[in-house]
N, C-alpha and C positions, 0 to 999 in steps of 0.2 A: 099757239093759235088754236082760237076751236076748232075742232073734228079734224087737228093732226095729234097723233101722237109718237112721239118718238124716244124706242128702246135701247139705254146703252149697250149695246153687248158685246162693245171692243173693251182694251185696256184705256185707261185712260193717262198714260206715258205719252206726255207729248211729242218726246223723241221718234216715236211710231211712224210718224211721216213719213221719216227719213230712211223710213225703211220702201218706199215707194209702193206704195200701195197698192193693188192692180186689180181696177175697176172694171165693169163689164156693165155699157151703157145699151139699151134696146127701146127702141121708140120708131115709128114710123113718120114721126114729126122731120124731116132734115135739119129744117132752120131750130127748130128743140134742139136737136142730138148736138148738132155743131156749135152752139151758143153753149150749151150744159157742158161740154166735153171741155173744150177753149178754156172756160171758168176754173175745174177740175184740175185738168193739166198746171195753167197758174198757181194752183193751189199744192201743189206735187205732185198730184197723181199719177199711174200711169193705166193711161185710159183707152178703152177699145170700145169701139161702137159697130151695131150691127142695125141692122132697120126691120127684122121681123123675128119674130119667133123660132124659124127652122134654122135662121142663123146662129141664133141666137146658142140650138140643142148642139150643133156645128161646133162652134168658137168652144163652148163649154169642152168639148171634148180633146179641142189641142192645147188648152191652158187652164192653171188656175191662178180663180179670182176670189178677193179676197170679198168682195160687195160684188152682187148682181144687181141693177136698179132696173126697174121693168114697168115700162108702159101698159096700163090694164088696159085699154081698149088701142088692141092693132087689129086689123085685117087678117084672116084666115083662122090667125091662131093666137089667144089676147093673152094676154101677161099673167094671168092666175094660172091658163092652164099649161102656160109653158113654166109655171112654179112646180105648179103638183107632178108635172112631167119631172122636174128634175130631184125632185124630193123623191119621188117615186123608182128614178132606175137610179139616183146616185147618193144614196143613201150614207154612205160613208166617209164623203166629200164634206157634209155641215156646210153647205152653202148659206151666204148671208144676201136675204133679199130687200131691195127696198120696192114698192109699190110708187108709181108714178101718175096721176090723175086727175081728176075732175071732182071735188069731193061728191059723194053720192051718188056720183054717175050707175045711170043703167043701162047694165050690159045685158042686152037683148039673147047673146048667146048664151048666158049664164042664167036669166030668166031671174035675176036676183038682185041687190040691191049690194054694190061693191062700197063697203065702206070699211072705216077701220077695226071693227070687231072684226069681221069675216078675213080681213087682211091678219089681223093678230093670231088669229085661228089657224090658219093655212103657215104658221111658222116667220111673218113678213115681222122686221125691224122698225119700219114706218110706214107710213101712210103720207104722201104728202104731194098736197095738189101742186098741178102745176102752172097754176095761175099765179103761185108766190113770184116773188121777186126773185131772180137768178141766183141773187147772195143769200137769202134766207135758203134756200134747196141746197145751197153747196154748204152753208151753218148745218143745217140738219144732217147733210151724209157726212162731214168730218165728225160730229156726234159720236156717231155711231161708228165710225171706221177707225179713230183715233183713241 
């Protein structure tokens, strides 16, 4: 699709699945979170959902996850900079993020223009709006996670 792009950076052993994968969904959306999660799960996942950012720094620190996916525009504290947050104090973890969005969206707190270069830049797998269709989002993080 134009202005998504998305980076293999799993194996691609289809068996992998079955290794249950453990995802780490954050979106301030509910009806998002629980429709994407639902989908996920069906798919094997094993899927943990939080709804902001400090949760988000929280959850990270009693588990890992093998995919982060992360809503850029939440409230308080939005998805890049709860990235660079974890890039930044957990450096040895290689967390895998995906960006979740509006294509082009402008985030007024970043003062900048969030798209998929700056997503590619900041270390993110994909970029990918969330306007797609449920089953396209969930084609794009087995992509990447499988």
């Amino acid at each position: 699709m134009e202005g998504d792009y998305v980076q293999n950076t799993g194996s691609n052993n289809s068996n992998s699945i079955l290794d249950k994968k453990k995802l780490l969904l954050v979106d301030d959306d509910l009806d998002f979170l629980e429709i994407l999660k639902t989908k996920l799960e069906n798919e094997g996942f094993d899927v943990d959902t939080v709804s902001n950012g400090n949760e988000c720094l929280q959850k990270i620190n009693q588990e890992n996850y093998n995919l982060i996916i992360l809503d850029v525009m939440m409230p308080e504290f939005d998805g890049i900079d709860v990235a660079l947050e974890i890039i930044k104090n957990y450096p040895e973890r290689n967390f895998n993020f995906i960006f979740l969005t509006n294509l082009g969206e402008e985030n007024p707190l970043l003062e900048k223009n969030i798209d998929e270069e700056y997503a590619k830049q900041i270390g993110a797998s994909a970029f990918i709006s969330k306007g797609e269709d449920f089953d396209n989002i969930v084609s794009k993080i087995k992509k990447i996670i499988i």
